[in-house]
Backbone bond lengths (Angstrom), bond angles and torsions (degrees), N, CA, C in turn:
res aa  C-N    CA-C-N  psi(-1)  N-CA   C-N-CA  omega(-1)  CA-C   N-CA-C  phi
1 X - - - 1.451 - - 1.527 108.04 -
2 X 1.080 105.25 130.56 1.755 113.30 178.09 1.499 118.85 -83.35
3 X 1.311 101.45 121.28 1.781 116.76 176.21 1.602 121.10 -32.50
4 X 1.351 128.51 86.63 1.892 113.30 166.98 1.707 109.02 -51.99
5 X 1.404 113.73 156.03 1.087 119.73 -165.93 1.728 85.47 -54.87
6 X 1.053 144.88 -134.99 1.330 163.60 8.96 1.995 85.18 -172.01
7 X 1.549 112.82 -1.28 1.452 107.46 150.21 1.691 127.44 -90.27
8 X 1.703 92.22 -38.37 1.703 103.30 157.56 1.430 121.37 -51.95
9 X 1.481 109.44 -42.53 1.617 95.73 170.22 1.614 127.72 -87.36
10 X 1.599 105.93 4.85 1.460 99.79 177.43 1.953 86.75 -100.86
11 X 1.104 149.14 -65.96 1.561 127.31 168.39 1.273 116.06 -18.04
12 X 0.825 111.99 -43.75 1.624 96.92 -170.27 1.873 116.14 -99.40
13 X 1.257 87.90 -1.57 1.355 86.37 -177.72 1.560 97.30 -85.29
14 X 1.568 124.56 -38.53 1.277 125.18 167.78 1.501 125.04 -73.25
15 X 1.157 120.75 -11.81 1.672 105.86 170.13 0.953 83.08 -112.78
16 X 1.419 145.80 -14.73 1.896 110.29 173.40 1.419 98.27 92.37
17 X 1.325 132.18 46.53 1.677 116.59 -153.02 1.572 95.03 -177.45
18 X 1.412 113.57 128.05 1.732 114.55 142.33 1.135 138.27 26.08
19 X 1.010 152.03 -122.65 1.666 161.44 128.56 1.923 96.53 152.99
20 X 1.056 103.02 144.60 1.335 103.10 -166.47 1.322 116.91 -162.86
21 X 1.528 122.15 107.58 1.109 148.92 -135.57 1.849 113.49 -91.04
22 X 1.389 108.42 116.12 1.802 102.38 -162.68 1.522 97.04 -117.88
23 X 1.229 138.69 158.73 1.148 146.50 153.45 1.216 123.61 -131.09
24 X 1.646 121.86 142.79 1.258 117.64 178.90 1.492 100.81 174.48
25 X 1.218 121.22 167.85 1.557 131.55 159.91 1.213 134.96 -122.26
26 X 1.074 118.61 168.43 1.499 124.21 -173.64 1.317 130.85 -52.66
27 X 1.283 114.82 -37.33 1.423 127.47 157.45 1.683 118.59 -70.53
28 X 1.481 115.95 -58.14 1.297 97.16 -173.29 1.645 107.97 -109.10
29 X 1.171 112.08 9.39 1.689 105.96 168.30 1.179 124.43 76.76
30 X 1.626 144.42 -154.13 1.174 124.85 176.35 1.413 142.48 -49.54
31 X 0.869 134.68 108.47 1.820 136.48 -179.05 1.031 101.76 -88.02
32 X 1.178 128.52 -124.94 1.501 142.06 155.33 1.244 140.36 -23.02
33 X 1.413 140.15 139.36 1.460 136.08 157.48 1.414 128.42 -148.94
34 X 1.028 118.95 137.69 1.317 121.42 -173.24 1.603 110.82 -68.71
35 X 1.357 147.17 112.52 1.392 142.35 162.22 1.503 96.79 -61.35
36 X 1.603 95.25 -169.23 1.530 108.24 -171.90 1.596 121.96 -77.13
37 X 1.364 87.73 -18.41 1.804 82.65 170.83 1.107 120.40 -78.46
38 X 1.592 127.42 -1.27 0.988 138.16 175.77 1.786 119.84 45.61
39 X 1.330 111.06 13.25 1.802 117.05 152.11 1.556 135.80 -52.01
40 X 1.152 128.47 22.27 1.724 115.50 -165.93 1.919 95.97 130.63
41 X 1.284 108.57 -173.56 1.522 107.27 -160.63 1.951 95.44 -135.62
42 X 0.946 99.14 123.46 1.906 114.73 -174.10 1.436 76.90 -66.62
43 X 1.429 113.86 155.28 1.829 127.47 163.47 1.191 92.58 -106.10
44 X 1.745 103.03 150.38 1.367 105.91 169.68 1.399 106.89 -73.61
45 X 1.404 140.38 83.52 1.557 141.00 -178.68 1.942 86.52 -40.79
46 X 1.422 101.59 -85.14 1.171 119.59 -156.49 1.730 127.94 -47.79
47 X 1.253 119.16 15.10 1.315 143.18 -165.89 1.824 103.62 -157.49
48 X 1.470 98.80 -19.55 1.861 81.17 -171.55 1.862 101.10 -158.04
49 X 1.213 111.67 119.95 1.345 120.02 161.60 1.637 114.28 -68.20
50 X 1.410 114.46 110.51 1.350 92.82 -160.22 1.869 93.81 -119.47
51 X 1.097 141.62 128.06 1.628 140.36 157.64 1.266 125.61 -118.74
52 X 1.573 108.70 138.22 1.074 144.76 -173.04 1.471 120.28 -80.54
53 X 1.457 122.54 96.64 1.346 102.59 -152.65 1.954 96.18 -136.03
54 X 1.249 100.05 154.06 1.915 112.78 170.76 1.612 88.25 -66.00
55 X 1.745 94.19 160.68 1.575 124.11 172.95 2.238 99.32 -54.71
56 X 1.054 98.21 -15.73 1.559 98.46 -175.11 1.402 117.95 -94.25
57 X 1.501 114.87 -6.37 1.376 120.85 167.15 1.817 90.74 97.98
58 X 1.494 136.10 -8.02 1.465 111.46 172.98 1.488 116.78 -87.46
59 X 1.509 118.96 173.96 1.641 113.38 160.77 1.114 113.00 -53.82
60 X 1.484 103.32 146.96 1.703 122.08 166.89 1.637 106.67 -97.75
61 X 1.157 89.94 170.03 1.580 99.14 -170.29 1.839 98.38 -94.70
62 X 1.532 121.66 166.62 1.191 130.47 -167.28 1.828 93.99 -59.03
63 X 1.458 117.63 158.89 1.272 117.21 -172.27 1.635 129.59 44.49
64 X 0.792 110.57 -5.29 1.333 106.61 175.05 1.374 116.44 -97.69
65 X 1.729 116.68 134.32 1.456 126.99 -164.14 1.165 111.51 -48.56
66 X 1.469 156.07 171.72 0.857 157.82 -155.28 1.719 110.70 141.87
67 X 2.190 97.73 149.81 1.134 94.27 -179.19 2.033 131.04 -83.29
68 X 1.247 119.57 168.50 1.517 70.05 -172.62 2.038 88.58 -127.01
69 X 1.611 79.23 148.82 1.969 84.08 -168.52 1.606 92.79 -121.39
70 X 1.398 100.08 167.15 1.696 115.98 -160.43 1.091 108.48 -145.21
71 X 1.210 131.60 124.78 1.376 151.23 130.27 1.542 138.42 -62.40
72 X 1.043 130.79 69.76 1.693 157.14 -155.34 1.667 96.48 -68.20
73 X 1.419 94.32 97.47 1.719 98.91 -170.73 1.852 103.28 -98.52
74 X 1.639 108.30 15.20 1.609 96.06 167.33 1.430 123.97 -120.29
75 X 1.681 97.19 -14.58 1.074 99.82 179.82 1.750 130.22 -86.54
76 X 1.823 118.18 119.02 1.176 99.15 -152.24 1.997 103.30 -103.21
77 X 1.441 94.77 -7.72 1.213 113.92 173.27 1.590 130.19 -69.13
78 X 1.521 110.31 -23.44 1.029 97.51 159.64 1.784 94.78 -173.67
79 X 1.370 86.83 84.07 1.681 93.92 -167.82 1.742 126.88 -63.73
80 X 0.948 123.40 125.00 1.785 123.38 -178.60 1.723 97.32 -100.23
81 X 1.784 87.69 130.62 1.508 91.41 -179.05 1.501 93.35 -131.21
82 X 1.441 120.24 149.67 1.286 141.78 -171.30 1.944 104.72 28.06
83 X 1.362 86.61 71.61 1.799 93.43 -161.72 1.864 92.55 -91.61
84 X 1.290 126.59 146.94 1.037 128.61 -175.66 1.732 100.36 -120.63
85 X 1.259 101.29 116.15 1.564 124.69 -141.52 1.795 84.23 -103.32
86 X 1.402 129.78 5.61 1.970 129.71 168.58 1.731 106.56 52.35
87 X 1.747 100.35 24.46 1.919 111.25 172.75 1.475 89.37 -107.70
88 X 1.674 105.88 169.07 1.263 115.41 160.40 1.293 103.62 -149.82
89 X 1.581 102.50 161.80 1.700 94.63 -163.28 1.480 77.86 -158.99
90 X 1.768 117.25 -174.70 1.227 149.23 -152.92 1.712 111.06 -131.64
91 X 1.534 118.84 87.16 1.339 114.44 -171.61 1.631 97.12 -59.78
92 X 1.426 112.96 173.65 1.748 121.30 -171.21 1.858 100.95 -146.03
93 X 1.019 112.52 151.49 1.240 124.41 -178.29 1.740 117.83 -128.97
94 X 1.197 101.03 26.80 1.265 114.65 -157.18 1.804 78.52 -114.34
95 X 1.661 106.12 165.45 0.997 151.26 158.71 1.421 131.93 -87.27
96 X 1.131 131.84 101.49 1.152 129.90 178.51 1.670 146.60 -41.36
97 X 1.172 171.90 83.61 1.188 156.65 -105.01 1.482 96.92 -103.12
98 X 1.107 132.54 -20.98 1.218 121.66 -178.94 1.600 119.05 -87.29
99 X 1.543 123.56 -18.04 1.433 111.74 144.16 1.831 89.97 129.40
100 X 1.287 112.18 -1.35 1.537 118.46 -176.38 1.544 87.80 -85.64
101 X 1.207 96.39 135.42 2.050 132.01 168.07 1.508 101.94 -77.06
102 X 1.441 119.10 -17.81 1.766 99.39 -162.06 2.120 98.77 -75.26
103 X 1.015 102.52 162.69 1.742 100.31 -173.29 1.289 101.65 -90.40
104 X 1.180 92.19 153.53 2.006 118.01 -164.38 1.588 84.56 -97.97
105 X 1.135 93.34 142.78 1.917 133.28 132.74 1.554 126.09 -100.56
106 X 1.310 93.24 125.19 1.993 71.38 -179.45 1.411 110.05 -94.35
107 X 1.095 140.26 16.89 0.973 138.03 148.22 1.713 137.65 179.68
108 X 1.331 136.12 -170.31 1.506 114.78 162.58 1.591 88.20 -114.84
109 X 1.376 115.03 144.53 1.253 138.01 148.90 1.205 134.50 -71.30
110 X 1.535 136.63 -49.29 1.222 121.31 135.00 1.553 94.67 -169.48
111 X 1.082 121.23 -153.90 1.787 137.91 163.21 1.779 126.51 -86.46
112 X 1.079 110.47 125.39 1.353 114.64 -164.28 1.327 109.85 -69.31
113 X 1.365 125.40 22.11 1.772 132.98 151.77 1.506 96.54 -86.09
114 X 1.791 121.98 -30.88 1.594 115.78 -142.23 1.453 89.70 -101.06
115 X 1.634 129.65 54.43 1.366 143.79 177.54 1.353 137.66 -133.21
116 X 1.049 118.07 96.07 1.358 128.78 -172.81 1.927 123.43 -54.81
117 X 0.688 166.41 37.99 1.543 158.33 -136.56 1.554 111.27 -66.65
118 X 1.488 118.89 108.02 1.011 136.28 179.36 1.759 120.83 -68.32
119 X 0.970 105.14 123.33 1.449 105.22 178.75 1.424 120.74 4.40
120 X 1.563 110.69 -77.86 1.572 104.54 162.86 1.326 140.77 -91.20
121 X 1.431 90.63 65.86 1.553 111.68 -161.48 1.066 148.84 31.07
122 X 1.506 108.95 28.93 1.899 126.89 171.11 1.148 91.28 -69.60
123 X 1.352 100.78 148.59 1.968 116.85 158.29 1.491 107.16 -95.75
124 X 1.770 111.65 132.36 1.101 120.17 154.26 1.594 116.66 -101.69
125 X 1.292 112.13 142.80 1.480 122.18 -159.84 1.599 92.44 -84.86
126 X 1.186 122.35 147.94 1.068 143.95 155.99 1.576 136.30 -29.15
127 X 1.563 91.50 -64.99 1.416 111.52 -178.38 1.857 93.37 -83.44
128 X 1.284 123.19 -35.29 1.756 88.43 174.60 1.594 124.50 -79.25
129 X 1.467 106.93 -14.90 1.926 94.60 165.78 1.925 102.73 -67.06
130 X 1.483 119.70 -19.66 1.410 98.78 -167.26 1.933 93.84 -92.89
131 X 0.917 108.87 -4.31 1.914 119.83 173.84 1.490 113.53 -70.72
132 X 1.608 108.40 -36.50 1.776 123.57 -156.84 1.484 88.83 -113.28
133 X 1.327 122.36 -16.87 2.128 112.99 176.28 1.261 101.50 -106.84
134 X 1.568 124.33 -93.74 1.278 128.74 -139.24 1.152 101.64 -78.17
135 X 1.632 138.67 -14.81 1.329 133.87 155.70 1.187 128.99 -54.97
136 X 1.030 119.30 -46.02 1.498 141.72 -176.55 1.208 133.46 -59.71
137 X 1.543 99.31 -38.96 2.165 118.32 -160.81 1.717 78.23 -122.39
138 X 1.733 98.76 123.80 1.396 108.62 161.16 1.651 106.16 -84.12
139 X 1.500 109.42 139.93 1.364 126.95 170.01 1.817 105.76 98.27
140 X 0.933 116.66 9.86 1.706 119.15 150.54 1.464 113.84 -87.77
141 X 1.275 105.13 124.55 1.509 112.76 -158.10 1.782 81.03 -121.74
142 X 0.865 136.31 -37.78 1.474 117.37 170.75 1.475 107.05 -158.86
143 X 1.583 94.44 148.99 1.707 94.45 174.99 1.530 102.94 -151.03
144 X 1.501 107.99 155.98 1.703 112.91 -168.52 1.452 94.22 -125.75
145 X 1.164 128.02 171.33 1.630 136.55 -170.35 1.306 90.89 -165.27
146 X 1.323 113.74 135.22 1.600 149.60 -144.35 1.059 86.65 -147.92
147 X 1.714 116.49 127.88 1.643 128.39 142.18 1.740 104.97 -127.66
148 X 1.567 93.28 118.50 1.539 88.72 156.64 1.357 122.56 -94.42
């Protein structure tokens, strides 16, 4: 699960230290990682073909939500190819400041359970109603959101 700002700054405000953002799953393992500049998430190129794709199966354009599918280029035992891992994230076209070639994501957005569908059928992500509530208002100690 990926860090909202305002948990990264309470970790680190208590160890005094970094915080540094990893993604991956159980099946195919590391994807992504945040280096030290901490801008967007390096793909593991070299362990994982990873694409960023619309609900229609084409490319998405840089920043725009999208699901993200994987191709597991180590595993020979029981290999997953264009595996759709139920995350979504934000391909990036940007360049990194820290000088690594591997290609950025700027981020994951959340899991395609963690989606709301708005009347005229936009998806709202999950993790930003819990970004815009329980972050926000001191003294909410928990809250659940129900769509039937």
């Amino acid at each position: 699960m990926m860090l909202i700002q305002p948990e990264r700054q309470l970790i680190e405000a208590v160890f005094g230290v970094p915080v540094t953002n990893r993604y991956g799953c159980e099946e195919v393992s590391l994807i992504a990682c945040e280096c030290d500049v901490h801008n967007g998430l390096h793909l593991n190129a070299e362990h994982a073909y990873v694409e960023l794709l619309r609900d229609d199966g084409s490319p998405c354009a840089p920043a725009e939500d999208s699901s993200i599918v994987v191709t597991e280029l180590v595993n020979r035992a029981m290999p997953m190819i264009r595996y759709d891992v139920g995350d979504r994230g934000a391909p990036s076209n940007r360049t990194c400041a820290c000088g690594r070639v591997l290609p950025l994501m700027e981020g994951v957005t959340g899991r395609l359970a963690d989606f709301l569908v708005a009347a005229g059928g936009s998806k709202v992500a999950g993790v930003s109603l819990i970004e815009c509530t329980l972050t926000r208002f001191a003294g909410i100690r928990q809250l659940q959101l129900v769509q039937e």
